[in-house]
N, C-alpha and C positions, 0 to 999 in steps of 0.2 A: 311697119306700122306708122300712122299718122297723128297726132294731135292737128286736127282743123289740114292747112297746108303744111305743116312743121312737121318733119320725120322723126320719132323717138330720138335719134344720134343729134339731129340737131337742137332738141327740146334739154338733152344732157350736155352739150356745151354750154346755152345760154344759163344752167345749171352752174355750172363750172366756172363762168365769164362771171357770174354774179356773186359765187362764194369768193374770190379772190379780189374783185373789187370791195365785200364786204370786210375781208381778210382784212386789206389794207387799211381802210378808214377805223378799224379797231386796232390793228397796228400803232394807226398815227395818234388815236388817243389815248391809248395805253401811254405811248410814252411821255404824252404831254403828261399826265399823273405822276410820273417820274417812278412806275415800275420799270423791272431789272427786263433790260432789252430781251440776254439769252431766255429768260421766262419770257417772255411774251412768243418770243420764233416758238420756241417747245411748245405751246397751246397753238401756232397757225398749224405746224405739223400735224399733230396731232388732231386739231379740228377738221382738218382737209385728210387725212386717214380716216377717222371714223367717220364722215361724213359721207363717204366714198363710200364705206363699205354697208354702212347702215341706210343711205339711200339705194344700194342697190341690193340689200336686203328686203326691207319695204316693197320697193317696187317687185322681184319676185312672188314674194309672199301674193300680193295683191293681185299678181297676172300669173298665178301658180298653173293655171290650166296650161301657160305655154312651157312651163320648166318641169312639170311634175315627174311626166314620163320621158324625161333626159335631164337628169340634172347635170350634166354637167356643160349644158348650154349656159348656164351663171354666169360661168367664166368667159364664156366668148363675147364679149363686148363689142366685136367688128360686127358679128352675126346678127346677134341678141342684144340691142343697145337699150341702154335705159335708166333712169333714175328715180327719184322719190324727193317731195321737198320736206317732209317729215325726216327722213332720215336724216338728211341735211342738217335742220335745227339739231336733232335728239344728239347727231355727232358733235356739236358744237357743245351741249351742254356737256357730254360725256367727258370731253378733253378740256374745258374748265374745270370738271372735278377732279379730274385728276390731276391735274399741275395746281389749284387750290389745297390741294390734301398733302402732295407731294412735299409744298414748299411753304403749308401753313399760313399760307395764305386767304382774304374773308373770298366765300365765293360770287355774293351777290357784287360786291365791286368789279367785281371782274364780268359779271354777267352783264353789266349797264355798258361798259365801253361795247361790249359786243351785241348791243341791241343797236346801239346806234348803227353800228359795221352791218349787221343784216338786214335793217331797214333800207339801207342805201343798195344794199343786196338786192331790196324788192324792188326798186324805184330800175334799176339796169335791168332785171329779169324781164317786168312788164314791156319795158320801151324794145326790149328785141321783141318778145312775142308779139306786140303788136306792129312789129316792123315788119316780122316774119309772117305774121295771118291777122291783116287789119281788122281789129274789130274796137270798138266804143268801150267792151265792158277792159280792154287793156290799156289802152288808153288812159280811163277812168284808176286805173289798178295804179299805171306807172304815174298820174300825175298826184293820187295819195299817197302814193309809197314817198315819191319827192318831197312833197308838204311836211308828210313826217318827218324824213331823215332833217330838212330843216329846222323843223321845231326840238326835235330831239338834239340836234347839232348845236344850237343856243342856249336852250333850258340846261343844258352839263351843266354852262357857263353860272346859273343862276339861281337853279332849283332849291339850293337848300337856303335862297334867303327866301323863297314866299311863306307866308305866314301861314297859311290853311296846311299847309305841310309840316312846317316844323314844330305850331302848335306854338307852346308856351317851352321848349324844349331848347337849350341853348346851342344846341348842335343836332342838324339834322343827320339822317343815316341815308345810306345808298340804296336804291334800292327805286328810285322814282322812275328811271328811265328804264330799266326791265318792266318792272310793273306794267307802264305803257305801252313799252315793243310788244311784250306780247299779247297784251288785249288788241292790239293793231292786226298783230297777224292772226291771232283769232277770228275779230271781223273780217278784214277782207278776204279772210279763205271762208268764211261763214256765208260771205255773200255771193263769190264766185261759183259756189254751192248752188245756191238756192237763184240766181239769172242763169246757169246753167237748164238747170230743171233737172239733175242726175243728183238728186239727192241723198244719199245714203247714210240709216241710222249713227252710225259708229261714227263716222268722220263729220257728221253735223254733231253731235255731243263730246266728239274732239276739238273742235273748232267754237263751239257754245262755249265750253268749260274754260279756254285757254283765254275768251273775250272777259268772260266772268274771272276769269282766276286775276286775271293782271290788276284790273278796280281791283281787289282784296288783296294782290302784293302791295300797292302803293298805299293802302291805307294803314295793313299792318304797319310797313317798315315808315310811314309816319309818327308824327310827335302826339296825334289823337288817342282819344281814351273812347273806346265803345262803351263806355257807359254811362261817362261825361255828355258823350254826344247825344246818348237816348238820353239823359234827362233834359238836355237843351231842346230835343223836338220836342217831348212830351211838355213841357214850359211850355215853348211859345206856341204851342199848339191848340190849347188850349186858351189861347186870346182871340 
């Protein structure tokens, strides 16, 4: 099988190339926060296990017509190659919760270094796929992803002095840079969707909800009051 000129076995390396560069740059900020190093390996483990196994769950499920009547083609990965970038994410959250629960740890702080590590994840993904089947809308994918991983990469540094965030709060919460990562990867998988023209219900209201969901993590785990804030429009709204 092919994506464009890319063969599934190739499309699940730059899979692979991109979780481990993501790996890293969450590695390298985890520890600048001065978490416990052996925690942080037990979550790369771990998110590279379930990631593994939950994108190449996904991807079955979705291309069930070719495993239905032999499942034990699953396993053969030389044969049958293939992954899923949903799984991907889902393992990632999986193996934060369980080293969060494990070791009592908050789980959104740990969610934010590893937004920034997946973002950068998208930024190497796009640039091989458009290395490997040039096209504009990859291009387009890997020079967002970069931008992001950028501004995500500096705001760590800053987020909680801006004021529209912290409010009138004297300490801001964690919680800014997931919020973002994943309205991000909500869009630009929302858009890959729809310049495709292969639209389908499920994963356009997976990818809508994840855009929508992230604006409403960043405002929860803000220092705002949603009712302070409706009566501030409702005020000057009426001038």
């Amino acid at each position: 099988m092919k994506i464009d000129s890319i063969t599934i076995y190739g499309y699940s390396v730059i899979l692979a190339v991109a979780f481990l560069w993501g790996a890293f740059i969450a590695y390298k900020k985890a520890i600048e926060a001065h978490l416990e190093e052996i925690h942080i390996l037990d979550a790369v483990v771990l998110a590279g296990f379930w990631s593994f196994v939950l994108a190449r769950l996904i991807y079955v499920l979705l291309n069930f017509r070719l495993f239905w009547n032999n499942l034990p083609r699953i396993l053969f990965l030389r044969n049958y190659p293939g992954l899923d970038h949903w799984g991907l994410l889902l393992g990632i959250v999986v193996a934060l919760l369980i080293i969060t629960r494990t070791h009592k740890q908050k789980f959104v702080d740990w969610l934010d270094y590893s937004m920034i590590g997946m973002v950068g994840g998208m930024s190497i993904y796009f640039a091989a796929m458009a290395i490997g089947a040039f096209s504009w809308v990859s291009v387009g994918g890997a020079l967002m992803s970069l931008g992001m991983f950028i501004f995500l990469w500096r705001a760590e540094k800053v987020y909680r002095t801006y004021d529209w965030y912290k409010n009138r709060k004297t300490q801001s919460r964690t919680g800014f840079l997931s919020g973002v990562g994943l309205s991000f990867y909500g869009f630009t998988h929302l858009m890959l969707l729809l310049l495709s023209g292969n639209v389908g219900v499920l994963a356009l209201v997976i990818n809508a909800s994840l855009f929508v969901g992230g604006f409403v993590m960043v405002y929860s785990r803000s220092g705002r009051n949603f009712t302070e804030d409706l009566k501030f429009i409702a005020k000057h709204g009426k001038k």
